[in-house]
N, C-alpha and C positions, 0 to 999 in steps of 0.2 A: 221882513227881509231875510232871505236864505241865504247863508254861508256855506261854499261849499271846500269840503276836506279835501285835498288831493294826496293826504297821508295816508289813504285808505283803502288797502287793497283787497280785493277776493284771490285765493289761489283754489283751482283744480289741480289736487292730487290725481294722476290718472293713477288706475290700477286695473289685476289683469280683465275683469268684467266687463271693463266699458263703464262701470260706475263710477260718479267722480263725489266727491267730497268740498263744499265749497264752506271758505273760512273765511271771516272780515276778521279783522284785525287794525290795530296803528303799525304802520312802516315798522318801527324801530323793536318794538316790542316782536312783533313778525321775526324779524332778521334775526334776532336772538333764539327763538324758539326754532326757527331755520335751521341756526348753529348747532346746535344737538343735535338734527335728524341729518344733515349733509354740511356733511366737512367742507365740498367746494364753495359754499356762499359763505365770502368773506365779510361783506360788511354792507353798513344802510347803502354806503358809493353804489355799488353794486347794481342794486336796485335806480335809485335816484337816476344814474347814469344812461339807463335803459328806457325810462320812463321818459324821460325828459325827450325823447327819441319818438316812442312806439306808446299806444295804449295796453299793448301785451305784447309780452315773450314769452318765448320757451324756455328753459333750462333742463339741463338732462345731469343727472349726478354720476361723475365721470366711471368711479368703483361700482355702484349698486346699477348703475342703466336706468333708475324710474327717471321717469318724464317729468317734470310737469309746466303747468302752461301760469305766469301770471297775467293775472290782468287788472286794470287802474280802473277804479271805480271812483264817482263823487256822490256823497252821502251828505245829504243837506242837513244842515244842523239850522234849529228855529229857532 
């Protein structure tokens, strides 16, 4: 039987190339390491809020302009 995470998301970093950067990560741990690179994401709500909504969003960091796109992935655990 497969359990699936829905604490687990991938994010693209966009940047100026067109290349993107894709990260898994846990939610919470995320959101933290978030906090250092962009001041506007405040907290897990944040996320949780969106998700519970959409399978992905955008976020744009208000000061620097980068994009990026999350999106809610499930990662089966066996």
């Amino acid at each position: 039987m497969k359990i699936k995470n829905t604490n687990i998301i991938r994010l693209y970093v966009a940047i100026s190339d067109g290349m993107a950067i894709a990260i898994s990560t846990g939610l919470k741990d995320f959101v933290e390491q978030m906090k250092t690179i962009d001041s506007s994401i405040k907290s897990k709500t944040y996320f949780d809020n969106h998700f519970k909504k959409h399978d992905f969003f955008y976020h744009q960091n208000p000061i620097t302009g980068k994009q990026y796109t999350f999106q809610k992935i499930e990662k089966d655990k066996e």
